[in-house]
C-alpha angles and dihedrals in degrees: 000000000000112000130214122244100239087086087051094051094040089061084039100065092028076060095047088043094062093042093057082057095048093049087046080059088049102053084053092050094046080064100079095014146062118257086237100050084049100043080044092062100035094070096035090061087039093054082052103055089046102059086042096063079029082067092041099058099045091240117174126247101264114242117245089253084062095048090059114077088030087063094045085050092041086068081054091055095042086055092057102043102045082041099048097034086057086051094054073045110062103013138056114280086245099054102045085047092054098050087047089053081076095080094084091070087047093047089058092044091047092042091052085050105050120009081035090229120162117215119216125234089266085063097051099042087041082055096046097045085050093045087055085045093051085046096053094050095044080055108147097345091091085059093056109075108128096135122069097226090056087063091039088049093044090051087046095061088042095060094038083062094055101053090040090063094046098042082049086049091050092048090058084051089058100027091083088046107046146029125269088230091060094038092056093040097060109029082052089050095037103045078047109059090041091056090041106085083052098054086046096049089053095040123169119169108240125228115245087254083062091042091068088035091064085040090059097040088050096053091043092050095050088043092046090053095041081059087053103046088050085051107044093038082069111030140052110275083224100057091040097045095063089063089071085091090072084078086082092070097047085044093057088045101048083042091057105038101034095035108020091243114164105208110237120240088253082054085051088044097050100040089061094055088048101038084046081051096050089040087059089045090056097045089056091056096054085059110046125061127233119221117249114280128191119220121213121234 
């Protein structure tokens, strides 16, 4: 029986919501760590945490034709993590978040490319109306990039917004093909062990309060992706893409409750453009079908 999308983007933005909080956790971690270090132990705890629901379902070893193209995508998620977590590092969580909300207009590129998926009017005008919102809330900080470490950082969360959307387009190439448990174990190991030799090489050894901050960002991040990988298994990387902007909203409201940040009127401003666009995107998705899919076990 075919199934709607609403369910899809639902998970989708259950899955973005717990990856805002887990990006709040890293900014706090970035304070007294290196990106890599953190990045390091993110996805340590997060390898942890996978094989362990990987055990609990009874899923089978994945064959080495399976490990392949999962290795291959695993360099696209070290990218963007080393590359995003510098971002939360060295600018502004708003900041970092808006430049990232540009991976919406990537992933429908990406998805044209190479799932050859066409994406309707409604897309197009959901992905302008977030890019003026991104664009709003960015206002005058792009123009204030003295330090170095601003423009490395802003570069940073450019290209971290690139391979995001390509490492989301070639989970929607797997998703059909293998199960989440499998998807989360091994982009979790493999992006691990590639980050691993950097966060060694910038150790610091962490305070027992960080110990069960790594622990935290580690658990959020695996359940964020399970909720991805569910999405995007049953539903069009672009219609779902465009709803990245939700994390905007997840972003003003972590900002206010965790750090006391009252959201500027240009934020307002800005929040209503993306949250109209993912409205639209979601609209889409209620109305269009998505083919069967069979989930793995």
């Amino acid at each position: 029986m075919s199934r709607y999308i609403a369910g899809p983007a639902l998970t989708a933005v259950a899955g973005i919501g717990l990856l805002s909080i887990m990006d709040g956790l890293i900014k706090l971690a970035a304070a007294s760590h290196s990106s890599t270090q953190v990045a390091a132990m993110r996805y340590a705890v997060g390898a942890l945490v996978a094989f362990a629901v990987f055990r609990a379902l009874g899923t089978p070893w994945p064959s080495l034709a399976v490990l392949r193209p999962h290795a291959w995508r695993s360099v696209v998620v070290a990218v963007t993590a080393l590359t995003f977590f510098y971002s939360l590092a060295t600018l502004p969580l708003a900041v970092a978040l808006a430049l990232s909300f540009t991976s919406p207009i990537f992933i429908a590129l990406f998805a044209a490319l190479i799932l050859g998926e066409r994406p309707n009017r409604s897309i197009y005008i959901a992905l302008a109306l977030g890019l003026i919102g991104v664009m709003v809330v960015l206002g005058n900080e792009l123009t204030h990039t003295d330090r170095v470490g601003n423009t490395l950082g802003l570069v940073a969360a450019l290209i971290s917004a690139v391979a995001y959307a390509l490492s989301m387009v070639v989970l929607k190439s797997r998703a059909a093909q293998d199960p989440l448990p499998t998807i989360v174990l091994l982009q979790n190991a493999f992006a691990g062990v590639l980050i691993a030799p950097l966060g060694l090489i910038n150790w610091t050894m962490p305070a027992m309060g960080d110990v069960g901050l790594f622990l935290a960002i580690g658990v959020l991040g695996t359940a964020g992706h399970l909720c991805l990988a569910s999405a995007y298994q049953r539903a069009a990387a672009s219609s779902l893409g465009v709803l990245e902007y939700t994390s905007f909203a997840w972003a003003v409201g972590i900002g206010f409750l965790a750090f006391g940040e009252v959201p500027s009127a240009s934020t307002l401003a800005g929040s209503a453009f993306i949250v109209g666009g993912a409205l639209i995107a979601s609209r889409h998705a209620r109305e269009t079908r998505a083919p069967d899919v069979e989930i793995g076990p």
